[in-house]
C-alpha positions in Angstrom: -8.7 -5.6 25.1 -8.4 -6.7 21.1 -9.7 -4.9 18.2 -10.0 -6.3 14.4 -9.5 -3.8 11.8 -10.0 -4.7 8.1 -10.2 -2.0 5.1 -12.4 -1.9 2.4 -11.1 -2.5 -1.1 -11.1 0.9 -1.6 -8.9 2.0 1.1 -6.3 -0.4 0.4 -4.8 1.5 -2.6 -4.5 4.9 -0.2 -3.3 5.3 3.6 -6.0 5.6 6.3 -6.3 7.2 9.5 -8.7 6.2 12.0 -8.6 7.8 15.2 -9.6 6.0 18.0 -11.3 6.3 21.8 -10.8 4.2 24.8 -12.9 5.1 27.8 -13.2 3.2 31.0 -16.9 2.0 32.8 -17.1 0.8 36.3 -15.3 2.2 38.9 -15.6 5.7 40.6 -16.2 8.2 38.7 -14.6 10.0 36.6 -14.3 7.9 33.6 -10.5 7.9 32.4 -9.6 8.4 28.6 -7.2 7.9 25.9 -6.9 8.5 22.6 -4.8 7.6 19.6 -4.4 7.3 15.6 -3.8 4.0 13.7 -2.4 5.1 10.0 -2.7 1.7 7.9 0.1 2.1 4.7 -1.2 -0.1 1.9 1.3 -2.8 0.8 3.3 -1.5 -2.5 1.9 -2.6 -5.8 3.5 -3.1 -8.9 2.1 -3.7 -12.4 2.9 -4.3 -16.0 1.4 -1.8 -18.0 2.7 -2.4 -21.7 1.7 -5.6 -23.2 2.6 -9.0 -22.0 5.3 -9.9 -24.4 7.6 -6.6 -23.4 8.8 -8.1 -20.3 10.4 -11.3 -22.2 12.4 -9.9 -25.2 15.0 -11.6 -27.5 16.2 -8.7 -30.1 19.0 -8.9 -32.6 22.5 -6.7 -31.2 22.0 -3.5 -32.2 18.3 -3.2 -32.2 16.3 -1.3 -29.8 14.1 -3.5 -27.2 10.5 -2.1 -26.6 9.4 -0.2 -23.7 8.8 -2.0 -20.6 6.7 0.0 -18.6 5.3 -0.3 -15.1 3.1 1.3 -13.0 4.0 1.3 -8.9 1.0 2.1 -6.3 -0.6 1.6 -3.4 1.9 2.3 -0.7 5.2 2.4 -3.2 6.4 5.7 -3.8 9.0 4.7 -6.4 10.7 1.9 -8.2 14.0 0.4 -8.9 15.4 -1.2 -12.8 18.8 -3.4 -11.9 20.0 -5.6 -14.9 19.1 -3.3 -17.7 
């Protein structure tokens, strides 16, 4: 048995649940079932969110770089800054 399973764009930025049936034909009776749940976690997402030129700075020493700011989603639940 194979199933395909594809979300729409609009699930792909929150996790799904789809619960799922499997019931035998043929045979004597009765039928035999089984049942399950397939969660599908989007893939994490991350995305400048100030303008372009914030994530490649040259400053003079002693003067403050702009804000580089991100925004995480779809299946991130956090974010990580090394190098700073």
């Amino acid at each position: 048995m194979q199933a395909e399973y594809s979300p729409s764009v609009e699930h792909q930025q929150h996790q799904e649940r789809s619960n799922y049936t499997v019931t035998t034909t043929g045979g004597c009776a009765p039928a035999a079932t089984a049942t399950g749940t397939i969660t599908v976690t989007p893939l994490p997402i991350i995305a400048l969110t100030s303008a372009a030129a914030t994530a490649n700075q040259t400053v003079c020493q002693n003067v403050a770089i702009s804000n580089i700011v991100y925004a995480v989603g779809g299946g991130a639940t956090g974010a990580t800054v090394v190098g700073l």
